[in-house]
C-alpha positions in Angstrom: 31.6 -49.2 67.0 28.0 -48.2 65.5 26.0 -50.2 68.7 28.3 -48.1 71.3 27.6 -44.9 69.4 24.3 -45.6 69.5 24.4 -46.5 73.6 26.4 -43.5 74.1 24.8 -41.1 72.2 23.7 -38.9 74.4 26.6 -38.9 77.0 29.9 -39.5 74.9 28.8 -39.1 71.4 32.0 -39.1 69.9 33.3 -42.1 71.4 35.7 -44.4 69.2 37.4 -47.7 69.5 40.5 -48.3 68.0 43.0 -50.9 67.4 46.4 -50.8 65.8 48.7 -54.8 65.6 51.8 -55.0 68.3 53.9 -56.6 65.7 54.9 -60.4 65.0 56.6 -60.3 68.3 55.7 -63.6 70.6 53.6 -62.4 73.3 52.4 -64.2 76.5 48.9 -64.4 77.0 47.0 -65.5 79.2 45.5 -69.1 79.8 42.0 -70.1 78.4 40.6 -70.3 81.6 42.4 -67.8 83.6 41.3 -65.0 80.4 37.6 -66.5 81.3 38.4 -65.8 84.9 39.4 -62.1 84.2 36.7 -61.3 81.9 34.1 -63.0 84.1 35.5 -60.5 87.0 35.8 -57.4 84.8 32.3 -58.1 83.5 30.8 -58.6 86.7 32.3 -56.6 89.4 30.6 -53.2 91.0 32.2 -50.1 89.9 30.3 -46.7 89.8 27.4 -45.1 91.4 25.6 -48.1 93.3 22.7 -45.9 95.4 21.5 -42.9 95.7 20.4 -41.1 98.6 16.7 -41.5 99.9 17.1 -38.3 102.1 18.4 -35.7 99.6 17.0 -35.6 95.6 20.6 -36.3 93.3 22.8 -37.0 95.7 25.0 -40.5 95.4 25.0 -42.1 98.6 27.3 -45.4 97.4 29.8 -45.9 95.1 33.2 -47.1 94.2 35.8 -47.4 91.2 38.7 -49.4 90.5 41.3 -46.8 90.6 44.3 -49.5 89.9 44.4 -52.5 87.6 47.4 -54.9 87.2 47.8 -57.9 85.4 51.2 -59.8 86.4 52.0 -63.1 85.5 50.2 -64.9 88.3 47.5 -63.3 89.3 45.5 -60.0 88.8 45.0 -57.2 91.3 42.5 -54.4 91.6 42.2 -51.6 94.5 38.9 -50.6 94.9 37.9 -47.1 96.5 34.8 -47.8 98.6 32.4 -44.5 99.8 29.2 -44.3 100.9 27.1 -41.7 103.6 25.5 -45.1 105.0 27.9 -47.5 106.5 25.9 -50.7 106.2 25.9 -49.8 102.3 29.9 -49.6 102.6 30.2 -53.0 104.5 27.7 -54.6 101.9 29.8 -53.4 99.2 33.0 -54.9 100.3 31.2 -58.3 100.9 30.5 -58.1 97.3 33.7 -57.3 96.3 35.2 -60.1 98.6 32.5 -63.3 97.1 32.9 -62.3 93.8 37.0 -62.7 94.1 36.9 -65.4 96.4 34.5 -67.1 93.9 36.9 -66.9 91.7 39.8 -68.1 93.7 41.1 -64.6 94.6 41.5 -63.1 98.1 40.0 -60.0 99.4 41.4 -57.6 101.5 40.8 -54.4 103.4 42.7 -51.9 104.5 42.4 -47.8 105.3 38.6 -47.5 106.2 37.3 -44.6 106.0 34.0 -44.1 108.3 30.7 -42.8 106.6 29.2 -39.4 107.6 25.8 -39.7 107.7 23.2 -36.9 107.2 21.4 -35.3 110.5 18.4 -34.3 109.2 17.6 -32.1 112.9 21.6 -30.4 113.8 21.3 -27.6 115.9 24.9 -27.0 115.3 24.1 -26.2 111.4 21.5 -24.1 111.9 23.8 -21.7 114.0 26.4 -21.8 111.7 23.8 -20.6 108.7 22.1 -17.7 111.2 25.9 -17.0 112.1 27.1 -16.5 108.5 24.4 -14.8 107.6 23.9 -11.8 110.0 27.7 -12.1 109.1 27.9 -11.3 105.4 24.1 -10.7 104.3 23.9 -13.8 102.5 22.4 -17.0 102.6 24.9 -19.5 103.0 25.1 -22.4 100.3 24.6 -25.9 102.5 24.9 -28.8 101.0 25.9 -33.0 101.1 28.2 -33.8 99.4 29.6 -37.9 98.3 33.0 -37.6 99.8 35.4 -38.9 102.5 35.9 -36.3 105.5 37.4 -35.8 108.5 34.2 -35.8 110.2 32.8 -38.9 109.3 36.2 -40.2 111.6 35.1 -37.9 114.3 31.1 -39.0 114.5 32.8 -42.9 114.2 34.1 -41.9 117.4 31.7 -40.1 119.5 28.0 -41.1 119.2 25.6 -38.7 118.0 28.1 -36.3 117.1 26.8 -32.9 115.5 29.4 -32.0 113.4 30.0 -29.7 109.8 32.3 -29.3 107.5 33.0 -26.2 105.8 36.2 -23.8 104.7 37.7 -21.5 102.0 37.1 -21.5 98.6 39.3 -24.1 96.7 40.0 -24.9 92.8 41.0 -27.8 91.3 41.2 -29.7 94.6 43.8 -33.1 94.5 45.7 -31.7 91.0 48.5 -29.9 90.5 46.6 -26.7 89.5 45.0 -26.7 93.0 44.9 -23.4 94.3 42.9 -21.8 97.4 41.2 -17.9 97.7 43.1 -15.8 99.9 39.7 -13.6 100.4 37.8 -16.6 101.6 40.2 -17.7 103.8 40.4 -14.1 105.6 36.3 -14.4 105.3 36.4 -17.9 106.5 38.6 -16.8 110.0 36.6 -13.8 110.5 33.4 -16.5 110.0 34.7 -18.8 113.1 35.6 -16.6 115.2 32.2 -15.1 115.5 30.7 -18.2 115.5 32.8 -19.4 118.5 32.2 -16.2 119.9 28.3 -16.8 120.0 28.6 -21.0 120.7 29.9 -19.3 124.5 26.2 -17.9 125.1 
């Protein structure tokens, strides 16, 4: 307890461990080697923020988590969610994933990709869009990357050298139940396209 206090010091300082007995019940356990297995997996498998981005200071270009865990009685399974802005980082990634569990006797599999969305350092399409909102409201608009899945990294899959952004209302406490979106941004955000279709005709 002392040595993870002292690791995490800084970014969860009052972290704890505690255990509590189950009872004299008989429970099953695993097998020596099939416990060695498992901790040899949990011990050694990616999870987390894997790169960064070399075109923008801060922001995470790769990572994953394992979002679900399950340990039946003959075998243990793990879903991974895989994202990254670079899509030779992604593909890397899930080789990883797949040698380490077929090292280990397991089998890999992949299912709902989700194309990256790489950054265009040069989009003439942005640049309107900012000069657009700004004549617009008298503001500078805030543009930014950011380390997510969107519908436009399907889109720019699709067609090469697509110039494409992504942008809309407000939002709070996006993917919980408290999420909630401004009603003000959204009448902000309509008046917003319409003017900038109206000057992507000239």
């Amino acid at each position: 307890d002392q040595d993870l206090k002292k690791e995490y010091r800084i970014s969860d300082p009052q972290i704890t461990i505690q255990c509590q007995k189950l009872g004299q019940e008989k429970k099953s356990v695993l097998h020596t080697s099939s416990a060695t297995k498992v901790l040899f997996f949990l011990r050694m498998m990616p999870n987390g923020v894997q790169h960064m981005s070399m075109d923008i200071e801060g922001l995470v270009e790769t990572s994953l988590n394992a979002g679900i865990m399950k340990l039946s009685e003959d075998q243990l399974s793990t879903c991974f969610a895989l994202r990254s802005s670079v899509t030779s980082r992604k593909y890397e990634l899930a080789d990883q994933l797949a040698f380490l569990t077929e090292f280990l006797g397991g089998e890999a599999v992949i299912g709902g990709d989700y194309p990256a969305w790489e950054f265009k350092a040069d989009s003439s399409l942005r640049e309107l869009m900012a000069e657009t909102y700004r004549d617009l409201f008298q503001e500078e608009p805030k543009i930014q990357a950011i380390h997510a899945g969107l519908e436009c990294g399907i889109l720019s899959g699709k067609i090469p050298d697509l110039d494409c952004v992504s942008f809309g209302p407000n939002m709070y406490d996006i993917h919980t139940p408290k999420e909630r979106l401004s009603i003000s941004s959204a009448e902000r955000t309509w008046k917003f396209i319409v003017e900038f279709l109206k000057r992507s005709k000239k």
